[in-house]
OpenMM code with the backbone's topology and positions (N, CA, C; nanometers):
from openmm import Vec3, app, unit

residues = "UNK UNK UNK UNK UNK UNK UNK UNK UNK UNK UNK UNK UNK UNK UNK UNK UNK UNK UNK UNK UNK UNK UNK UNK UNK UNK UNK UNK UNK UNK UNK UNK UNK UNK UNK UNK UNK UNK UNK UNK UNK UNK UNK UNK UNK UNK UNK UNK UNK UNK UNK UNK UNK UNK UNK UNK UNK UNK UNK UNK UNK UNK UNK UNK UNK UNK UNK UNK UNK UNK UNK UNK UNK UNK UNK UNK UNK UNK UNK UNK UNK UNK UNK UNK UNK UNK".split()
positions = [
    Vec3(7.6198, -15.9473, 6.4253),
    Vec3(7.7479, -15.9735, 6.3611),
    Vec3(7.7932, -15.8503, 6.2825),
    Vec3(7.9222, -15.8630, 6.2203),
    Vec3(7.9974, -15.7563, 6.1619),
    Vec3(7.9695, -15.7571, 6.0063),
    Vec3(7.9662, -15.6770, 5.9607),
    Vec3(7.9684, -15.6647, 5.8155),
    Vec3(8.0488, -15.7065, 5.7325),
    Vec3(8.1597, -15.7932, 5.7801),
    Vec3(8.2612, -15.8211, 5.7147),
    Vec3(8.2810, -15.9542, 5.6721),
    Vec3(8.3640, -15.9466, 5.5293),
    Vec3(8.3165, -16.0773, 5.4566),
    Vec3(8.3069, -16.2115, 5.5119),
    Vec3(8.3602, -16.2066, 5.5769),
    Vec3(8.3840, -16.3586, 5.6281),
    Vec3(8.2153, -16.3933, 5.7127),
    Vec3(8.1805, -16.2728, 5.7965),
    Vec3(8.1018, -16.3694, 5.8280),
    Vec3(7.9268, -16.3196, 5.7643),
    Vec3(7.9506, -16.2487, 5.6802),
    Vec3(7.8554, -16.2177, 5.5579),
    Vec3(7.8392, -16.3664, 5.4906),
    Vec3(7.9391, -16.4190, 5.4599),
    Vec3(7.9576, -16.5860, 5.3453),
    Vec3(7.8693, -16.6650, 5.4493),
    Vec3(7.9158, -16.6750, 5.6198),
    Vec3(7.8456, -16.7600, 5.6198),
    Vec3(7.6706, -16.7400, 5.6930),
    Vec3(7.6710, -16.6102, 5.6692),
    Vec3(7.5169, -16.5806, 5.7117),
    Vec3(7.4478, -16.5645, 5.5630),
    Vec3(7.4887, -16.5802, 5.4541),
    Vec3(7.4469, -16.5999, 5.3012),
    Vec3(7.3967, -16.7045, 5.2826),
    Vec3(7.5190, -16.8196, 5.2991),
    Vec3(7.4733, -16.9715, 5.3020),
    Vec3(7.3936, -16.9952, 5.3765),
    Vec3(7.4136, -16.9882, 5.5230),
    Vec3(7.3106, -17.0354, 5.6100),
    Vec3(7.1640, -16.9849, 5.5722),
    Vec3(7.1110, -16.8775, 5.4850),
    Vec3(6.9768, -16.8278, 5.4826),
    Vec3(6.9856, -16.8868, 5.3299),
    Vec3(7.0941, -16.9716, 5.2542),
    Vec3(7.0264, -16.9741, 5.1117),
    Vec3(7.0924, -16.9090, 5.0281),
    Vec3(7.1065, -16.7714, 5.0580),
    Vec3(7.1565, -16.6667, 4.9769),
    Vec3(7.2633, -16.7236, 4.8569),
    Vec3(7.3295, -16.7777, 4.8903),
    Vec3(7.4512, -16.8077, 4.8193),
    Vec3(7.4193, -16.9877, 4.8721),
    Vec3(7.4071, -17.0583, 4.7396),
    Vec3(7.4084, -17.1455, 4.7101),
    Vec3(7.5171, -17.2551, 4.7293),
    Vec3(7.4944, -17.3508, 4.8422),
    Vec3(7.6201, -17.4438, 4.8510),
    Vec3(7.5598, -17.5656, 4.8994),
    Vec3(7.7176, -17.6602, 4.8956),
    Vec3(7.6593, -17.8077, 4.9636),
    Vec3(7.6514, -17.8430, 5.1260),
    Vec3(7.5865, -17.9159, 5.1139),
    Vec3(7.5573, -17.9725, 5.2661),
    Vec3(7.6334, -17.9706, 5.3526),
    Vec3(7.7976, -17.9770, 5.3398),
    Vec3(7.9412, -18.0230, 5.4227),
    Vec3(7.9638, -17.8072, 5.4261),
    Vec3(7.9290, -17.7615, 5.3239),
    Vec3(7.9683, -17.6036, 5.2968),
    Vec3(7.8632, -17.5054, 5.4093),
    Vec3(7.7346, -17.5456, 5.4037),
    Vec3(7.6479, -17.4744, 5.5143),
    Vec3(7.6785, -17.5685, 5.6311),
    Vec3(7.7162, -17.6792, 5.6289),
    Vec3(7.7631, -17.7341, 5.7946),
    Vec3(7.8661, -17.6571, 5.8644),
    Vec3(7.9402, -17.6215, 5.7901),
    Vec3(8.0739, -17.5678, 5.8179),
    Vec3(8.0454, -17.4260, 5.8270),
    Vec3(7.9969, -17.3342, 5.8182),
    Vec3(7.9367, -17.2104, 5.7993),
    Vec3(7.8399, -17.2350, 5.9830),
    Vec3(7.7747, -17.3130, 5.9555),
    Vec3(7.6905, -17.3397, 6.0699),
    Vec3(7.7947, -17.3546, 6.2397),
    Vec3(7.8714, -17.4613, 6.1831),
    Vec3(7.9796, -17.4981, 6.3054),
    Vec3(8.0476, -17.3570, 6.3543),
    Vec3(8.1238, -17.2740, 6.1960),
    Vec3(8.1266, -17.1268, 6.2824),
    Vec3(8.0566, -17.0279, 6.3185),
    Vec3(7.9123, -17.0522, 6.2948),
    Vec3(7.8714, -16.9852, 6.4177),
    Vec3(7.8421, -16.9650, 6.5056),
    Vec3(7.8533, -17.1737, 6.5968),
    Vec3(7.8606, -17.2000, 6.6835),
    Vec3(7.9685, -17.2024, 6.7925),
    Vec3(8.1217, -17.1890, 6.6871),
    Vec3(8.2335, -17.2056, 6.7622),
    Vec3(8.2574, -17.0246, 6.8127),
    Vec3(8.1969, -16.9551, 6.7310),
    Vec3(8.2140, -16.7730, 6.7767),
    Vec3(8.1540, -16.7388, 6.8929),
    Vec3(8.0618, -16.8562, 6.9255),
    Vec3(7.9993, -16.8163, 7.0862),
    Vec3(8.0400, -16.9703, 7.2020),
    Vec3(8.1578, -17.0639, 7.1621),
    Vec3(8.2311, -17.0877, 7.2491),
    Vec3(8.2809, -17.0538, 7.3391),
    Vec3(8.2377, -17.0355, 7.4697),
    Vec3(8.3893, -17.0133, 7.5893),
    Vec3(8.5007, -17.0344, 7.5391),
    Vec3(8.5632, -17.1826, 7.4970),
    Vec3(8.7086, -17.2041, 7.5089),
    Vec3(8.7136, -17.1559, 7.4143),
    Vec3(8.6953, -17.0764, 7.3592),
    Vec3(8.7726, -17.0204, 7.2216),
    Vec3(8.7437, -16.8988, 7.1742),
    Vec3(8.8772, -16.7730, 7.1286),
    Vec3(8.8335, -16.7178, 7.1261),
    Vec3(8.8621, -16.6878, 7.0032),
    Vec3(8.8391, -16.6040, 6.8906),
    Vec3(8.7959, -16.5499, 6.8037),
    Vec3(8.8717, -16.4008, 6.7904),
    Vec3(8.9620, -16.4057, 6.7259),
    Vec3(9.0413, -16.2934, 6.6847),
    Vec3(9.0615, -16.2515, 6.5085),
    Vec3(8.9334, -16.1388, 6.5229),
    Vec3(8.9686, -16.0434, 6.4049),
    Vec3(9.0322, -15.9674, 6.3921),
    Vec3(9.1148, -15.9369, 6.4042),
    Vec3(9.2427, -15.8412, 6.4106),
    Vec3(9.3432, -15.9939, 6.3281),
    Vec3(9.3505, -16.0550, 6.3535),
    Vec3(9.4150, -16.1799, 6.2811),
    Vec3(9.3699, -16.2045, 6.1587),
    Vec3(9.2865, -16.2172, 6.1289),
    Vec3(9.1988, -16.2442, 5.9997),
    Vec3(9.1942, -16.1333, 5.9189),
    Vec3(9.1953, -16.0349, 6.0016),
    Vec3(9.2049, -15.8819, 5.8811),
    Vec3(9.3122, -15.8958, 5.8491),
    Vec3(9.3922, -15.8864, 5.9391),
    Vec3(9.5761, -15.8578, 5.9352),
    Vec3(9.6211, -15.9586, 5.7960),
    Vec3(9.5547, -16.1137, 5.8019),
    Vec3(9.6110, -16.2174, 5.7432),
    Vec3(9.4994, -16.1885, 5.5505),
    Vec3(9.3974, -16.1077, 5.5509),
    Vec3(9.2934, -16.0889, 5.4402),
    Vec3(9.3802, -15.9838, 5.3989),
    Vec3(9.4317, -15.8763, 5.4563),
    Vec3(9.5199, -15.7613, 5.4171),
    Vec3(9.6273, -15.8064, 5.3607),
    Vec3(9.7323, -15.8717, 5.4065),
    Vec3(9.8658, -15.8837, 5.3695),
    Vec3(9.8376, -16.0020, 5.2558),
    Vec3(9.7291, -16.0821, 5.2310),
    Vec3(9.7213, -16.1099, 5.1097),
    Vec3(9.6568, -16.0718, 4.9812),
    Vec3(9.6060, -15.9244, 4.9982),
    Vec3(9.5210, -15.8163, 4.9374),
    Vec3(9.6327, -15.8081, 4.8310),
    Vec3(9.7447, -15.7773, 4.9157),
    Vec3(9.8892, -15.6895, 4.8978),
    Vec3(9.9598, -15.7790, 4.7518),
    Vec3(9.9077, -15.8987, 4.7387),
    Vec3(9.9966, -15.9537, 4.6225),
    Vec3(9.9195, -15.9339, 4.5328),
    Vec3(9.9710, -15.9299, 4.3940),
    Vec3(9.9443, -15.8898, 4.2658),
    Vec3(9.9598, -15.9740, 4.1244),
    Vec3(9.8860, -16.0148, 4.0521),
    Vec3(9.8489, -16.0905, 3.9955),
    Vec3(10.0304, -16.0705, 3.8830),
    Vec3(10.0514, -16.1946, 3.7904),
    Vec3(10.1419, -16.1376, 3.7469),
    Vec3(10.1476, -16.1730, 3.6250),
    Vec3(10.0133, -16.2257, 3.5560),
    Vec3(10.0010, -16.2795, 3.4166),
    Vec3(9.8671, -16.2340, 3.4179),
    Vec3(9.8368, -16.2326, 3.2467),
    Vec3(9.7080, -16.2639, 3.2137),
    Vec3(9.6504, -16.1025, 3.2022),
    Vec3(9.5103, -16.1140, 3.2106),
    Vec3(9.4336, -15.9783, 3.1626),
    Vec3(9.4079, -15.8827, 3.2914),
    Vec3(9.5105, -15.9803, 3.4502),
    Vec3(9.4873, -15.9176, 3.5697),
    Vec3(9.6258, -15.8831, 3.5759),
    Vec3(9.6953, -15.9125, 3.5315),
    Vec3(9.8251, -15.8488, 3.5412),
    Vec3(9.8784, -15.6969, 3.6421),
    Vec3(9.9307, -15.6865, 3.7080),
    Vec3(9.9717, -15.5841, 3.7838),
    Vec3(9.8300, -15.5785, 3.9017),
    Vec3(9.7347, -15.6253, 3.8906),
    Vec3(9.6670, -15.5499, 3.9663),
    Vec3(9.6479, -15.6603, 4.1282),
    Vec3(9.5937, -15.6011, 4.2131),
    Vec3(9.6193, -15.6824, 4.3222),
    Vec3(9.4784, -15.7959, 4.3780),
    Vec3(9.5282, -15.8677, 4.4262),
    Vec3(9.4626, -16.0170, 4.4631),
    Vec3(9.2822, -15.9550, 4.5413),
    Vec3(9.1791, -15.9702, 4.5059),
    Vec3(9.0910, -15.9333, 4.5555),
    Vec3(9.0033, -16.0842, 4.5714),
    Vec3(9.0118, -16.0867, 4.7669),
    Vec3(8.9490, -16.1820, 4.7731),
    Vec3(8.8244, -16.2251, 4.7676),
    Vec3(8.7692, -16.2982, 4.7454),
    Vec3(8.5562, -16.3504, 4.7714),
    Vec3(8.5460, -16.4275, 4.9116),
    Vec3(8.4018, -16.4006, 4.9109),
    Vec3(8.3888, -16.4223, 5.0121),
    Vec3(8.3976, -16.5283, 5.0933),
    Vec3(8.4437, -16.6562, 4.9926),
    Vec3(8.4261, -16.7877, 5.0473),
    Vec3(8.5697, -16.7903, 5.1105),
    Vec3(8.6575, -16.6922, 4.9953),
    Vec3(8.7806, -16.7430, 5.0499),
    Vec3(8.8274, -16.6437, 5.2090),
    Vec3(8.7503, -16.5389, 5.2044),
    Vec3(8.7990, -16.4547, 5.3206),
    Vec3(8.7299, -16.6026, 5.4319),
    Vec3(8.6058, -16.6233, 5.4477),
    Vec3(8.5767, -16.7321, 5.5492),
    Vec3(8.6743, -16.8315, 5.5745),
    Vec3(8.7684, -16.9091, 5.4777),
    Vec3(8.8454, -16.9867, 5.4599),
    Vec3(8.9789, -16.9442, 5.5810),
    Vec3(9.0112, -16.8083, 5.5539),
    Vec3(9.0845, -16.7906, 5.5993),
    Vec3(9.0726, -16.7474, 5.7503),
    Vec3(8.9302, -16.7370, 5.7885),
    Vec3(8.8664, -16.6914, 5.9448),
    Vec3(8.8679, -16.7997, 5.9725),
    Vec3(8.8262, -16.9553, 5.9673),
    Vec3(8.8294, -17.0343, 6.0413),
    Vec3(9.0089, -17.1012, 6.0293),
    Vec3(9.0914, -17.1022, 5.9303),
    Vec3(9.2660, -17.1508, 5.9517),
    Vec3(9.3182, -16.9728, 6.0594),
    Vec3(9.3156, -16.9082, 6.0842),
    Vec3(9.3803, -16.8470, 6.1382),
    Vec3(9.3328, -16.7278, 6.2240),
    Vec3(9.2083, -16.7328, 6.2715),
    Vec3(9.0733, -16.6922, 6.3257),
    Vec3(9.0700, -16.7512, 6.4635),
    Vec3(9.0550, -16.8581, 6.4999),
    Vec3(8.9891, -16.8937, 6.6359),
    Vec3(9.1649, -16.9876, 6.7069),
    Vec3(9.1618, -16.9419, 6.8153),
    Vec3(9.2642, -16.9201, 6.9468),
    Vec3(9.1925, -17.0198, 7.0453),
] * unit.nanometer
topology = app.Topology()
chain = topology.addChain("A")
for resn in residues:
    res = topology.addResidue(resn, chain)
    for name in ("N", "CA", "C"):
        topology.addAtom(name, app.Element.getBySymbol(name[0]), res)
């Protein structure tokens, strides 16, 4: 696999690393079963494209003020399985 967050979160959970519930490593588990599906394919170029252009917004209160949206890793996964698999 790639070094990249999304599927770092769910090779974390799945070994433990990062601590979650039962429905959270199922779901981690399911994608790494659905990435070696035939019917489906799996487009990162989508998921970067869609992790990038929300990099791009910028906080607009508070002690983050001006600076821009930096995602974790649960949420980059979040966004590989809604707009990730074709």
């Amino acid at each position: 696999m790639c070094d990249k967050p999304y599927y770092q979160y769910a090779s974390d959970v799945i070994s433990g690393k990062v601590i979650a519930g039962e429905s959270i490593r199922l779901s981690c588990k399911r994608f790494n079963t659905d990435l070696k599906r035939e019917d489906l394919v799996f487009r990162e170029d989508k998921v970067d494209r869609a992790i990038a252009f929300i990099s791009t917004f910028k906080h607009f209160t508070g002690k983050h003020s001006g600076s821009n949206f930096i995602l974790e890793g649960w949420q980059t996964f979040l966004i590989a399985n809604i707009v990730g698999f074709y």
